[in-house]
N, CA and C atoms of all chains as a GROMACS GRO file, in nm:
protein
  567
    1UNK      N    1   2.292  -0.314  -0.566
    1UNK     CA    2   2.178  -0.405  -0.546
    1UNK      C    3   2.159  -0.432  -0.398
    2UNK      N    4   2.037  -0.418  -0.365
    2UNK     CA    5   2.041  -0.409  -0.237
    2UNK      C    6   1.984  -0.589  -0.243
    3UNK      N    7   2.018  -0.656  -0.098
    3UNK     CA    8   2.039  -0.790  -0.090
    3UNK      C    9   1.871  -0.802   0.022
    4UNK      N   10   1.833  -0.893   0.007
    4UNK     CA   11   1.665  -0.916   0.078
    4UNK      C   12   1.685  -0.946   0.221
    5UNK      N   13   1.854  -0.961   0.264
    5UNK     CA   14   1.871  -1.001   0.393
    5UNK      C   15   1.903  -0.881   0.480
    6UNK      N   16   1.923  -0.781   0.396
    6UNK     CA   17   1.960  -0.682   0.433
    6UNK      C   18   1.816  -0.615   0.524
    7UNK      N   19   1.724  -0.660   0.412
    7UNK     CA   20   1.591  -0.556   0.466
    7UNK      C   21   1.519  -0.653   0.589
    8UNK      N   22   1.544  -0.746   0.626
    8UNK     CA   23   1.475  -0.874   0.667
    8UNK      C   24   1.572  -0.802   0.819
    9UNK      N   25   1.704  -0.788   0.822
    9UNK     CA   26   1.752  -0.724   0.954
    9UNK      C   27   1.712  -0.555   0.985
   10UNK      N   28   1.695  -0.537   0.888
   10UNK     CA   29   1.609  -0.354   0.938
   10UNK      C   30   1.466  -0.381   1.030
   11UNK      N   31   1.412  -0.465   0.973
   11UNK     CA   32   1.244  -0.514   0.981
   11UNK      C   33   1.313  -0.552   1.087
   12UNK      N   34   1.380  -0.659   1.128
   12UNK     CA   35   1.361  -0.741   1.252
   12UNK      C   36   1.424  -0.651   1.384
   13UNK      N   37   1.526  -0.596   1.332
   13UNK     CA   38   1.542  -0.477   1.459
   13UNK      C   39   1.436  -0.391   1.538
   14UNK      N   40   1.353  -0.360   1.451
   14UNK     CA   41   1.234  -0.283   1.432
   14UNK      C   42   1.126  -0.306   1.510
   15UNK      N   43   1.080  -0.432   1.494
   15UNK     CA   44   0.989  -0.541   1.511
   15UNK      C   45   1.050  -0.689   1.519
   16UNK      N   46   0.965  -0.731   1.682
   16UNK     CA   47   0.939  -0.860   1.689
   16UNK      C   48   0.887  -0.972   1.618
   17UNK      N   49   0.960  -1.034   1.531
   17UNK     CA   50   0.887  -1.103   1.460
   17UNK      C   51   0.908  -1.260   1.472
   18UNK      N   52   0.814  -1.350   1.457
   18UNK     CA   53   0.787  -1.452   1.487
   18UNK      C   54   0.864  -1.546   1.364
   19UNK      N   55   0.892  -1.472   1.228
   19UNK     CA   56   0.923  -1.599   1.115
   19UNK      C   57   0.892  -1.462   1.024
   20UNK      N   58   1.023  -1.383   0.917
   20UNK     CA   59   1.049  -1.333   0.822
   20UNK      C   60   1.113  -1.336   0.732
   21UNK      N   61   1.067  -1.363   0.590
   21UNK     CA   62   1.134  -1.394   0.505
   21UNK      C   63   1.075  -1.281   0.350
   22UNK      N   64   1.222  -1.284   0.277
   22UNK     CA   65   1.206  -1.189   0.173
   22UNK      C   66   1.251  -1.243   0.059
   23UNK      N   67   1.171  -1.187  -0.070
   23UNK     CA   68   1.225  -1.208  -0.169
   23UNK      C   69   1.255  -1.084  -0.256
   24UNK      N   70   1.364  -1.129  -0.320
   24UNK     CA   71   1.348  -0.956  -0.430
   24UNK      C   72   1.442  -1.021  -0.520
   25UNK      N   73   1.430  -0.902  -0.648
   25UNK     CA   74   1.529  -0.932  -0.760
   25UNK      C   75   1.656  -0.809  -0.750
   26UNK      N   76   1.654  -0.726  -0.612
   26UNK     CA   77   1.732  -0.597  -0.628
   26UNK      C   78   1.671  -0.473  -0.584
   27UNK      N   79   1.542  -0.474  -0.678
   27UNK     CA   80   1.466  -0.343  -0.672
   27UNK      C   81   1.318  -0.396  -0.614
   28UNK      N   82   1.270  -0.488  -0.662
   28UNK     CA   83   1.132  -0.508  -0.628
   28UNK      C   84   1.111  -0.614  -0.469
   29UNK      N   85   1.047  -0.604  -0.397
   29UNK     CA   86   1.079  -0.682  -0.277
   29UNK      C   87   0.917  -0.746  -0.233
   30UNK      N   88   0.901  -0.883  -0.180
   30UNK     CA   89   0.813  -0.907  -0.120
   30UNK      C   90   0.845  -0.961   0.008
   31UNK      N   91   0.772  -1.002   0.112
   31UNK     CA   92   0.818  -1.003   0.263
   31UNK      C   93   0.675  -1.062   0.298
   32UNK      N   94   0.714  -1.153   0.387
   32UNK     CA   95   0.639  -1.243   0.454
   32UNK      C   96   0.650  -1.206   0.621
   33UNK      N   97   0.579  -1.129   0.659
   33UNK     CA   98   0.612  -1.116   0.803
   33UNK      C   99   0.520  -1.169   0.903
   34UNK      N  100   0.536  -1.227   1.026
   34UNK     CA  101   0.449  -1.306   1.096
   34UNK      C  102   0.538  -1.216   1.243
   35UNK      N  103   0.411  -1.192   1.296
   35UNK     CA  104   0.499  -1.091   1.380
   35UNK      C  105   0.362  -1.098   1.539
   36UNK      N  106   0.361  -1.140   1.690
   36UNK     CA  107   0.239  -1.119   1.759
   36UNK      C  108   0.172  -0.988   1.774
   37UNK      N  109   0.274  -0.874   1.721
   37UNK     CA  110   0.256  -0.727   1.766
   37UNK      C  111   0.102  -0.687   1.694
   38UNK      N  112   0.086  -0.786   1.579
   38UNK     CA  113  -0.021  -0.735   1.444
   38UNK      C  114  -0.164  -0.776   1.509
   39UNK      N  115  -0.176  -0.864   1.621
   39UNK     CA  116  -0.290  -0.906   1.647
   39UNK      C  117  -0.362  -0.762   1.707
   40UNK      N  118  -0.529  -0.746   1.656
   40UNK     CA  119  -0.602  -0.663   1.707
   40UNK      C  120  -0.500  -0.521   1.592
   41UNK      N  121  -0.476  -0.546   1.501
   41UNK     CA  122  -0.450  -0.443   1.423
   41UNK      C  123  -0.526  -0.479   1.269
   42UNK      N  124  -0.549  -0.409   1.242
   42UNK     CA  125  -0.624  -0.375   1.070
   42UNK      C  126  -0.496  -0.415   0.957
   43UNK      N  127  -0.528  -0.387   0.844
   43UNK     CA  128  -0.371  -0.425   0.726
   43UNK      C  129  -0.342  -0.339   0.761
   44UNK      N  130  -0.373  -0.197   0.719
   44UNK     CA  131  -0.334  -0.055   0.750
   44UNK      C  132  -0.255  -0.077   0.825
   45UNK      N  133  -0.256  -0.063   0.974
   45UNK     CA  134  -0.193  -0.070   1.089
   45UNK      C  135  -0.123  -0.183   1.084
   46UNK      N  136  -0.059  -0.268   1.004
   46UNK     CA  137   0.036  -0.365   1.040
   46UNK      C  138   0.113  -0.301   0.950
   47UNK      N  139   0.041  -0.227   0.826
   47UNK     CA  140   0.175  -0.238   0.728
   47UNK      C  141   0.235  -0.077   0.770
   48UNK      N  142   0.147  -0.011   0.822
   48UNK     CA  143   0.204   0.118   0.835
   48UNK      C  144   0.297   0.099   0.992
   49UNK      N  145   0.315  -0.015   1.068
   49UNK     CA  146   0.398  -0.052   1.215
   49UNK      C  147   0.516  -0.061   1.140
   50UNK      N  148   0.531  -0.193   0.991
   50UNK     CA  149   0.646  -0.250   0.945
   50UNK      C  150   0.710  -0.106   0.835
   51UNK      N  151   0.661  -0.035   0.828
   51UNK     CA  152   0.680   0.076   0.738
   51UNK      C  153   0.741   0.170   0.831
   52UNK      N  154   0.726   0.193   0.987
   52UNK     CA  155   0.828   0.263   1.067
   52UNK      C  156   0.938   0.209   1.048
   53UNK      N  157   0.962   0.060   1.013
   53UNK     CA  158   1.113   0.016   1.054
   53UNK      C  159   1.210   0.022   0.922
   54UNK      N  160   1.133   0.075   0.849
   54UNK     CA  161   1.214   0.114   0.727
   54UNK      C  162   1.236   0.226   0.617
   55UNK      N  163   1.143   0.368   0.750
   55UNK     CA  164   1.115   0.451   0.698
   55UNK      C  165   1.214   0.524   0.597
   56UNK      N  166   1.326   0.516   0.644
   56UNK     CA  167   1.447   0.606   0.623
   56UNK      C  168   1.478   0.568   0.513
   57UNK      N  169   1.503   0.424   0.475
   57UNK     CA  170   1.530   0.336   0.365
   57UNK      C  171   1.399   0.393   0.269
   58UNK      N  172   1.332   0.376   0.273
   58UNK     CA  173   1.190   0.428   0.137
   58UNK      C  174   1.246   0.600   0.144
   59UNK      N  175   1.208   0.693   0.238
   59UNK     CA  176   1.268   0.814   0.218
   59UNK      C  177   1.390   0.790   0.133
   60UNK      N  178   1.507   0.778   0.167
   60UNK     CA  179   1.626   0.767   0.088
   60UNK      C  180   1.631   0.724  -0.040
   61UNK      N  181   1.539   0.645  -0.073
   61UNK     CA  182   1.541   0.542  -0.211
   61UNK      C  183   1.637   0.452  -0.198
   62UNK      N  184   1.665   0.417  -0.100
   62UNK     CA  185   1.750   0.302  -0.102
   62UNK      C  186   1.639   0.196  -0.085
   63UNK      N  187   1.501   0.191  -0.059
   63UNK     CA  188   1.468   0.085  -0.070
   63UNK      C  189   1.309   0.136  -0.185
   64UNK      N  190   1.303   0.088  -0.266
   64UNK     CA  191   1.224   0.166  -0.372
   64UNK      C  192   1.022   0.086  -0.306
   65UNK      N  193   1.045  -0.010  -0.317
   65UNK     CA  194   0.934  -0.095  -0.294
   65UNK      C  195   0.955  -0.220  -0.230
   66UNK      N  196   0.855  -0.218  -0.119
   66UNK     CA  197   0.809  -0.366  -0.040
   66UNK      C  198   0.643  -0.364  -0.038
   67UNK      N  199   0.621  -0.462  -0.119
   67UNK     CA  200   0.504  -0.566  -0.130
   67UNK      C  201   0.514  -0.659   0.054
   68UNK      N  202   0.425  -0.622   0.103
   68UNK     CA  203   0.418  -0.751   0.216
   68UNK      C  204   0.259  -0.810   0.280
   69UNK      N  205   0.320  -0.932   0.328
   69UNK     CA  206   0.153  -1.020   0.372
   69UNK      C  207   0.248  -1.001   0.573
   70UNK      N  208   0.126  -0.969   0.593
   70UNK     CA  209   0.142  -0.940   0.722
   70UNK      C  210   0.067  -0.999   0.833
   71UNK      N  211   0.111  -1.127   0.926
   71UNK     CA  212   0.006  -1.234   0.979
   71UNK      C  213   0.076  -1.221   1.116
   72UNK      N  214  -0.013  -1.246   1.188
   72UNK     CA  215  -0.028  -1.309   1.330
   72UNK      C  216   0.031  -1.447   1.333
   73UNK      N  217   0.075  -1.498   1.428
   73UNK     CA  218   0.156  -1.648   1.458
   73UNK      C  219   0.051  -1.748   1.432
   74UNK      N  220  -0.100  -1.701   1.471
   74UNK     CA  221  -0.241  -1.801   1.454
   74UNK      C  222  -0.246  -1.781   1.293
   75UNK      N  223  -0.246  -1.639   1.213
   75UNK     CA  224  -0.307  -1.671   1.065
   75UNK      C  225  -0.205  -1.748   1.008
   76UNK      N  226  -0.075  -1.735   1.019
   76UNK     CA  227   0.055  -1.802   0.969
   76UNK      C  228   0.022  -1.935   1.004
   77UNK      N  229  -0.072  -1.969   1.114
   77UNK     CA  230  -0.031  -2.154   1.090
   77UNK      C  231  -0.185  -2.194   0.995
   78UNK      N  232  -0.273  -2.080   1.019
   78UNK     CA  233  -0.378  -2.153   0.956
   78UNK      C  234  -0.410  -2.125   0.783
   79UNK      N  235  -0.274  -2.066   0.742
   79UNK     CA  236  -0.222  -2.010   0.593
   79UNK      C  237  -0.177  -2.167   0.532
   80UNK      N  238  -0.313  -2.202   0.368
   80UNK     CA  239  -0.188  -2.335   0.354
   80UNK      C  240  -0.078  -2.297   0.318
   81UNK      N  241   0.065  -2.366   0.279
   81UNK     CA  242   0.167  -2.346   0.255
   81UNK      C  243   0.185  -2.406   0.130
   82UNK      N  244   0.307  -2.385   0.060
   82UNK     CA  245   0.283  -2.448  -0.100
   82UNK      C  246   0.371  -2.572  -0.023
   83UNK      N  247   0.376  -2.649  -0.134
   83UNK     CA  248   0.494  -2.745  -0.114
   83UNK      C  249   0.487  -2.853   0.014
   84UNK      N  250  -0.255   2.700  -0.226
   84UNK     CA  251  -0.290   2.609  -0.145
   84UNK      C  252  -0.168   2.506  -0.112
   85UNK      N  253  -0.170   2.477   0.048
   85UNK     CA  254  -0.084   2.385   0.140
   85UNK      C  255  -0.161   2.263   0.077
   86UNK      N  256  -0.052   2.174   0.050
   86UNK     CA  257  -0.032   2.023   0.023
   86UNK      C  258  -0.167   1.973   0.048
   87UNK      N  259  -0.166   1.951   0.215
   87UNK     CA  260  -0.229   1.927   0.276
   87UNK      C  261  -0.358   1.924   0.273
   88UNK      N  262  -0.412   2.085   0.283
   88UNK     CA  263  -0.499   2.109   0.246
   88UNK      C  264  -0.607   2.084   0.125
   89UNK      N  265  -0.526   2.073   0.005
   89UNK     CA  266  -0.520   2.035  -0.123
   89UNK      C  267  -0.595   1.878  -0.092
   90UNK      N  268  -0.507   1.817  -0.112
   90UNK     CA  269  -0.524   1.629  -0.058
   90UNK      C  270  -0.689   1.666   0.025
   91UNK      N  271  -0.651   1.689   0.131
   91UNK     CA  272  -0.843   1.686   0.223
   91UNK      C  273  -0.937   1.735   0.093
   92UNK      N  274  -0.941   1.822   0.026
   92UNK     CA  275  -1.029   1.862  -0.077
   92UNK      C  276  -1.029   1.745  -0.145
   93UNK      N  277  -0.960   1.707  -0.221
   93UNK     CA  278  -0.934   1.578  -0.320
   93UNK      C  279  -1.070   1.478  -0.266
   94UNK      N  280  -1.002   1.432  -0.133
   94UNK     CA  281  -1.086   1.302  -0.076
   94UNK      C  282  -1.184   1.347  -0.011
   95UNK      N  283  -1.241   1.479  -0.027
   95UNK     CA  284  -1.381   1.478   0.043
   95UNK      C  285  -1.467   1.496  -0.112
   96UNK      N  286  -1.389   1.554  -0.184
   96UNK     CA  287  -1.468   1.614  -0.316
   96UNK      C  288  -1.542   1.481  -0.388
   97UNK      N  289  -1.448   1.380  -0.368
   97UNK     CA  290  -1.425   1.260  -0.444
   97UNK      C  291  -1.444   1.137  -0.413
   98UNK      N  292  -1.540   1.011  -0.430
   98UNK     CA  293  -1.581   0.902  -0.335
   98UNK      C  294  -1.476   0.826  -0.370
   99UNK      N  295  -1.399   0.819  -0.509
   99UNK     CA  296  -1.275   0.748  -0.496
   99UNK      C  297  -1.148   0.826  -0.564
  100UNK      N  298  -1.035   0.796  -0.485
  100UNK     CA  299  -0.977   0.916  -0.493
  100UNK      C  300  -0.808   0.805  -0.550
  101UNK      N  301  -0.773   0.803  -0.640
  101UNK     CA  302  -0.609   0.704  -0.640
  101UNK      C  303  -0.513   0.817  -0.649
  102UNK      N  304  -0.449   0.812  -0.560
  102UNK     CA  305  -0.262   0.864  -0.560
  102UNK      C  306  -0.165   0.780  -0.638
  103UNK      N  307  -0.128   0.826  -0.735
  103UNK     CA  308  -0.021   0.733  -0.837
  103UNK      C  309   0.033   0.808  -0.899
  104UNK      N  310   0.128   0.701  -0.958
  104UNK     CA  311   0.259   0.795  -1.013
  104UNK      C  312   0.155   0.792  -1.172
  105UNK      N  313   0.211   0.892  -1.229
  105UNK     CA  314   0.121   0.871  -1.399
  105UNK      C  315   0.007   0.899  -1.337
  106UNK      N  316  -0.098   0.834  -1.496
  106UNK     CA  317  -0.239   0.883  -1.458
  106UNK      C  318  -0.315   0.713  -1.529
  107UNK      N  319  -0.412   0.682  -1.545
  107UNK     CA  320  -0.532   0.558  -1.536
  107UNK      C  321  -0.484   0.518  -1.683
  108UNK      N  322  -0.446   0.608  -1.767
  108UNK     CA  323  -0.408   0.575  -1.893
  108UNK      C  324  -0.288   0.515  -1.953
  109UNK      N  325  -0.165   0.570  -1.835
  109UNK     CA  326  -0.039   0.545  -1.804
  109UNK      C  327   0.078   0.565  -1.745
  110UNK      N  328   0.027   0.447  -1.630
  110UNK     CA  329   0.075   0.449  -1.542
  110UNK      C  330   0.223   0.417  -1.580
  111UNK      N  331   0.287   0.511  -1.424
  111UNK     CA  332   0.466   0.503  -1.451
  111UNK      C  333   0.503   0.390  -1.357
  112UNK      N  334   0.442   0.359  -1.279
  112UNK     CA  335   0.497   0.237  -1.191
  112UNK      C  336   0.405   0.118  -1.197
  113UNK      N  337   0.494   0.009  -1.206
  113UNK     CA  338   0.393  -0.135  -1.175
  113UNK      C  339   0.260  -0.164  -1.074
  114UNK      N  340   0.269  -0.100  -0.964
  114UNK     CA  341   0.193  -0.102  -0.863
  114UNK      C  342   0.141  -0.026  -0.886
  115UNK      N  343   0.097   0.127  -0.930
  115UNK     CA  344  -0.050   0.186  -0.964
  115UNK      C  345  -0.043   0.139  -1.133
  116UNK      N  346  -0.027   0.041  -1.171
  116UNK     CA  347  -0.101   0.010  -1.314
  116UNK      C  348  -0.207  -0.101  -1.243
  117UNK      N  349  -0.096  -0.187  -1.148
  117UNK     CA  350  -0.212  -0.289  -1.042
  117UNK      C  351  -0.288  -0.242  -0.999
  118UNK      N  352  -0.324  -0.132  -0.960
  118UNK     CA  353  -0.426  -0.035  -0.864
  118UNK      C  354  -0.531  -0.028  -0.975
  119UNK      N  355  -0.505   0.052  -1.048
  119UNK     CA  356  -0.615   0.052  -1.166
  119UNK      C  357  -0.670  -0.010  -1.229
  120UNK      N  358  -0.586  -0.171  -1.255
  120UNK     CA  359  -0.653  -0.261  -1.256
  120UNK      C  360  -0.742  -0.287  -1.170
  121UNK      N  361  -0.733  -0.297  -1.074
  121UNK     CA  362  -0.804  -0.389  -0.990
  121UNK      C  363  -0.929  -0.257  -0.952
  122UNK      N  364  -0.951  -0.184  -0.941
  122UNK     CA  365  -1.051  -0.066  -0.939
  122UNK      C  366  -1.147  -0.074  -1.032
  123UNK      N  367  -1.064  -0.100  -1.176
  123UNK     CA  368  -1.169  -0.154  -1.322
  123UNK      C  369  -1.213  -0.298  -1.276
  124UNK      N  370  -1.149  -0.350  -1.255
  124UNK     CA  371  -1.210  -0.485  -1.181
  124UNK      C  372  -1.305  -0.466  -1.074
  125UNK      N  373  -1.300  -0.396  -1.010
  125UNK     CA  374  -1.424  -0.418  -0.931
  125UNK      C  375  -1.530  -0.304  -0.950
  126UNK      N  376  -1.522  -0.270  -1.106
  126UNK     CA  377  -1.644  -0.185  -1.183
  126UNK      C  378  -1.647  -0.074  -1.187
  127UNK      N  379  -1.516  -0.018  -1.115
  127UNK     CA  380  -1.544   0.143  -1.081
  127UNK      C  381  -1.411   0.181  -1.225
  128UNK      N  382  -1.491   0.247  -1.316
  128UNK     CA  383  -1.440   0.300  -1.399
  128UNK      C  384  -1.409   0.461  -1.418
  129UNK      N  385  -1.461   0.512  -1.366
  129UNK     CA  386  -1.453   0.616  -1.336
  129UNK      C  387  -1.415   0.714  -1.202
  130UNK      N  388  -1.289   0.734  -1.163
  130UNK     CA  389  -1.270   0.798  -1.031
  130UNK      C  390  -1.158   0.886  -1.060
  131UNK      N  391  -1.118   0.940  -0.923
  131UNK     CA  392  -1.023   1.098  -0.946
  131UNK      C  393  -0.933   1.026  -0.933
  132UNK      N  394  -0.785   1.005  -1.015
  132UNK     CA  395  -0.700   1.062  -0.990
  132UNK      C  396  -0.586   1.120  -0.983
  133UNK      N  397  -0.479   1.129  -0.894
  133UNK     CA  398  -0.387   1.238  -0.880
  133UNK      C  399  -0.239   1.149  -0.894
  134UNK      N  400  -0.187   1.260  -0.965
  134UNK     CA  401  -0.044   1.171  -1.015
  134UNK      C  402   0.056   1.297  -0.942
  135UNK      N  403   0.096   1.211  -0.869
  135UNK     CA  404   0.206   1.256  -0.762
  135UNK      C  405   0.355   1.310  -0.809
  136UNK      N  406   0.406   1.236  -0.979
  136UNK     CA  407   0.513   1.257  -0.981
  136UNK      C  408   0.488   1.420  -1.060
  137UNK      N  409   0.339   1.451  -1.087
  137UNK     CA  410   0.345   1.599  -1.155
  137UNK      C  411   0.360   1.729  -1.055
  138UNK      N  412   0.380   1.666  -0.922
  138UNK     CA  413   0.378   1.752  -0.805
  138UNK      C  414   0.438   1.726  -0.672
  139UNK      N  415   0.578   1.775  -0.644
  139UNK     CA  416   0.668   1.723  -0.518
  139UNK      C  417   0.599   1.755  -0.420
  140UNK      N  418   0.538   1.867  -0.407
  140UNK     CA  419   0.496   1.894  -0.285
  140UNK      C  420   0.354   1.811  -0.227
  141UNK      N  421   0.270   1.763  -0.316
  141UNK     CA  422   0.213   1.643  -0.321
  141UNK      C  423   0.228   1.538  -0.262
  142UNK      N  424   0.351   1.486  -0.326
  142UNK     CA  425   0.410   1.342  -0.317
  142UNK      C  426   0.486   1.317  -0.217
  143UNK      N  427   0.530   1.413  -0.116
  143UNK     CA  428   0.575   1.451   0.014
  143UNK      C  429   0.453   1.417   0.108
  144UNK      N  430   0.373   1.487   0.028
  144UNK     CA  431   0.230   1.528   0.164
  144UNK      C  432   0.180   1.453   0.134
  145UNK      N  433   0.148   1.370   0.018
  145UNK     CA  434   0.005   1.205   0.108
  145UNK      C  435   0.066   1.136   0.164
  146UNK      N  436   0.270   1.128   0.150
  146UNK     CA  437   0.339   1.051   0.255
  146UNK      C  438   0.302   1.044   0.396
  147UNK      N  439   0.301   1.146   0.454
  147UNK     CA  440   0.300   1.251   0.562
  147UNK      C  441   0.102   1.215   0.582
  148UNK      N  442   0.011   1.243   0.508
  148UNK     CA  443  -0.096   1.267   0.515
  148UNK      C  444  -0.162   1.151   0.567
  149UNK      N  445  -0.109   1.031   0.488
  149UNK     CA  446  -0.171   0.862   0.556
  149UNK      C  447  -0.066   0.822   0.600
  150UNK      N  448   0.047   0.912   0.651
  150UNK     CA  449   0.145   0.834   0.746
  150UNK      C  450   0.176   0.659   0.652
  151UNK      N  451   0.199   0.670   0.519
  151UNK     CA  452   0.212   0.603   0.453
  151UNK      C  453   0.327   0.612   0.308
  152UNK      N  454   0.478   0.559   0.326
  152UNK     CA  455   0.551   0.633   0.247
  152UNK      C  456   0.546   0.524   0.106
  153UNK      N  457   0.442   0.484   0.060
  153UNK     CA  458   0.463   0.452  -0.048
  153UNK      C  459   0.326   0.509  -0.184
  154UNK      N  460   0.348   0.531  -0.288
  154UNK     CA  461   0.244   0.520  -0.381
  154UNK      C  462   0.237   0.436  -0.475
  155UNK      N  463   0.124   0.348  -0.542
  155UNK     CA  464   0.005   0.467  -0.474
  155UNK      C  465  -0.078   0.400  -0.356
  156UNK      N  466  -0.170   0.489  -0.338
  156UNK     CA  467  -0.289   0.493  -0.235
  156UNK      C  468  -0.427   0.509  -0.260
  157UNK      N  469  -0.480   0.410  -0.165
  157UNK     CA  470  -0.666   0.473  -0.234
  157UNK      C  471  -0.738   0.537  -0.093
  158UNK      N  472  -0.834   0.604  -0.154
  158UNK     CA  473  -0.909   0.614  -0.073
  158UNK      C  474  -1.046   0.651  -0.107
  159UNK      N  475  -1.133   0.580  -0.016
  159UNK     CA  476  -1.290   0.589  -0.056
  159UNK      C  477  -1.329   0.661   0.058
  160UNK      N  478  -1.443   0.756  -0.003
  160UNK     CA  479  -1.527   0.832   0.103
  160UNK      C  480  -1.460   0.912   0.178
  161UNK      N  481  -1.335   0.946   0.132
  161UNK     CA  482  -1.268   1.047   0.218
  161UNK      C  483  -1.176   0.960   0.290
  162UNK      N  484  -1.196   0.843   0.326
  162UNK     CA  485  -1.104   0.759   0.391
  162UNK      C  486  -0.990   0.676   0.351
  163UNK      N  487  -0.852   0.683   0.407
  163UNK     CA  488  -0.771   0.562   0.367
  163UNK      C  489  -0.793   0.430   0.324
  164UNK      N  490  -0.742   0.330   0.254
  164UNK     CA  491  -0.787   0.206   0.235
  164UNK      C  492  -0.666   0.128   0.257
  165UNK      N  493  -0.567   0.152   0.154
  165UNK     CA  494  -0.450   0.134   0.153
  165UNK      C  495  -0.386   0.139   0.046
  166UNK      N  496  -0.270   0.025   0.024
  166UNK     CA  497  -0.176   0.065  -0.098
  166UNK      C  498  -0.206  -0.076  -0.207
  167UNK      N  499  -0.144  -0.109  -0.300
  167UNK     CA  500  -0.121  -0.179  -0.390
  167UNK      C  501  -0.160  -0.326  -0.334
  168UNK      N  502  -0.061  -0.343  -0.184
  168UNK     CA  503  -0.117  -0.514  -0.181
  168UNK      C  504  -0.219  -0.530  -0.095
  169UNK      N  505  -0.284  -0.436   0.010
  169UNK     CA  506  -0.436  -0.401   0.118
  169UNK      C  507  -0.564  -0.466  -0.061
  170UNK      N  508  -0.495  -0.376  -0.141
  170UNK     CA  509  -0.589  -0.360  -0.258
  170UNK      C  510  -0.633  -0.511  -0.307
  171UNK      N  511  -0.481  -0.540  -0.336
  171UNK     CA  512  -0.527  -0.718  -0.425
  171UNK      C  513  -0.591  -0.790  -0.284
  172UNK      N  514  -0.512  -0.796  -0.188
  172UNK     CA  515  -0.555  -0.874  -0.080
  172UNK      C  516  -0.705  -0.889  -0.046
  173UNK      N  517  -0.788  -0.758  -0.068
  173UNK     CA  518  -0.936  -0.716  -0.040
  173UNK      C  519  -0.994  -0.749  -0.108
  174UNK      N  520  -0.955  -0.724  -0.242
  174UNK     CA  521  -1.005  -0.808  -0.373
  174UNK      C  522  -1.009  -0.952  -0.409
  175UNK      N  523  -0.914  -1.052  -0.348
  175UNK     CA  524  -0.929  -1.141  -0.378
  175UNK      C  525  -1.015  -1.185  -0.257
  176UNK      N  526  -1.037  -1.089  -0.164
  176UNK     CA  527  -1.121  -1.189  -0.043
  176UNK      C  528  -1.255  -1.113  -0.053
  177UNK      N  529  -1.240  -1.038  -0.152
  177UNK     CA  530  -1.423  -0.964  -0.191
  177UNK      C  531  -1.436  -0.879  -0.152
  178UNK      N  532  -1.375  -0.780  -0.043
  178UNK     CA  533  -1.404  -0.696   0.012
  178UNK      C  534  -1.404  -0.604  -0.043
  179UNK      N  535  -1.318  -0.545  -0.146
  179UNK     CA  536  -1.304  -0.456  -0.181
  179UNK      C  537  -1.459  -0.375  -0.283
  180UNK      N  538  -1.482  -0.503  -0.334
  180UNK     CA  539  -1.614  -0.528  -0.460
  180UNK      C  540  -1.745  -0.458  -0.381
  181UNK      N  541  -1.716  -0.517  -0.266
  181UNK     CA  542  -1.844  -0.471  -0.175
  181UNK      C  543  -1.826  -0.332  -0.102
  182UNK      N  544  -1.718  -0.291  -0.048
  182UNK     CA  545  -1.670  -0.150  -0.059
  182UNK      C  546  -1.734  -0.034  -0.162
  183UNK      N  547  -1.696  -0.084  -0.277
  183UNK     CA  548  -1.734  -0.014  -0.384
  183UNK      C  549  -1.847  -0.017  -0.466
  184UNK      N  550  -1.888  -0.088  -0.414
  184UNK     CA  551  -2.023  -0.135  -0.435
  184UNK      C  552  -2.122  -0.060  -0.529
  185UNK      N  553  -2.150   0.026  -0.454
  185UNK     CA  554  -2.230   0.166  -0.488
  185UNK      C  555  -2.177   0.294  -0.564
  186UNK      N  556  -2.043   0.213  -0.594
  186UNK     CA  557  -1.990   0.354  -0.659
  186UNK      C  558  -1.951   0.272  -0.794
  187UNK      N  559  -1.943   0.139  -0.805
  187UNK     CA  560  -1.942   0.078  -0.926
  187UNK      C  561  -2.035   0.149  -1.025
  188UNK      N  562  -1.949   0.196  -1.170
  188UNK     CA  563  -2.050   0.232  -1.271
  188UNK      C  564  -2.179   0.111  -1.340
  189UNK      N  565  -2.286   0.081  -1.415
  189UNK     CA  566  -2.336   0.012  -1.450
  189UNK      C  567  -2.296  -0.017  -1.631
   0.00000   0.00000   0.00000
């Protein structure tokens, strides 16, 4: 079982990120990344930046699937929050 | 025919084109059953597509092709869009509806 902290230090080696957090049950993963690198980039281009830092991991199948929301430090504050 | 080559035919032949594992009827992964949902959701019932796990050399090359290692993938008009969550994300903010606009069946 791969652990969500595990992928949260691949990503952050990878990329500068401002505030990342993951959830998963093992196999399925979602990821919250807030990162300044994304500004003046498209989804495409943010998710295909965070998809270099874990290429090897998806090749390998060690990481099967990541679901992610991918924000700027400005959309992250102007995102409501639950709770 | 090269992978490659193959795929460019696909998305020029085709105004909407889905890369998924399975096919619209039944799908093998959670995320292209979401894809297809959300495609019937925004009216387009009818489009090409290609199930990756019936072909390695395929499923290598749209990796490689949208510089994108996951499936599935859409693409309209010949162009990339993206994957599973570009999809809901567009959809819930409309974009996608209006994208497809014209290719929605009646």
């Amino acid at each position: 079982m791969l652990d969500p902290k595990e992928i949260e230090t691949w990503i952050a080696q990878g990329l500068a990120c401002e505030h990342i957090a993951i959830e998963g049950d093992g196999q399925h993963f979602a990821a919250l990344i807030v990162s300044r690198e994304f500004a003046g980039m498209n989804r495409v281009k943010r998710q295909q930046r965070v998809y270099q830092t874990v290429r090897g991991k998806l090749d390998s199948g060690e990481l099967h699937a990541l679901s992610m929301q991918t924000l700027t430090p400005e959309e992250w504050q102007e995102k409501p929050r639950d709770g | 025919m090269e992978a490659k080559e193959q795929i460019r035919q696909t998305i020029t032949n085709h105004p909407v084109v889905l890369f998924m594992k399975g096919n619209p009827q039944a799908p093998q992964c959670g995320f292209s059953a979401t894809a297809v949902q959300i495609l019937k959701a925004c009216g387009v019932n009818t489009f090409a597509s290609v199930d990756v796990l019936a072909d390695p050399d395929i499923r290598q090359g749209i990796k490689d092709f949208s510089n994108w290692p996951t499936v599935p993938q859409l693409y309209v008009k010949g162009e990339f869009v993206g994957g599973c969550d570009i999809m809901k994300e567009m959809y819930q903010a409309g974009e996608l509806q209006k994208q497809l606009e014209d290719l929605a069946s009646a």
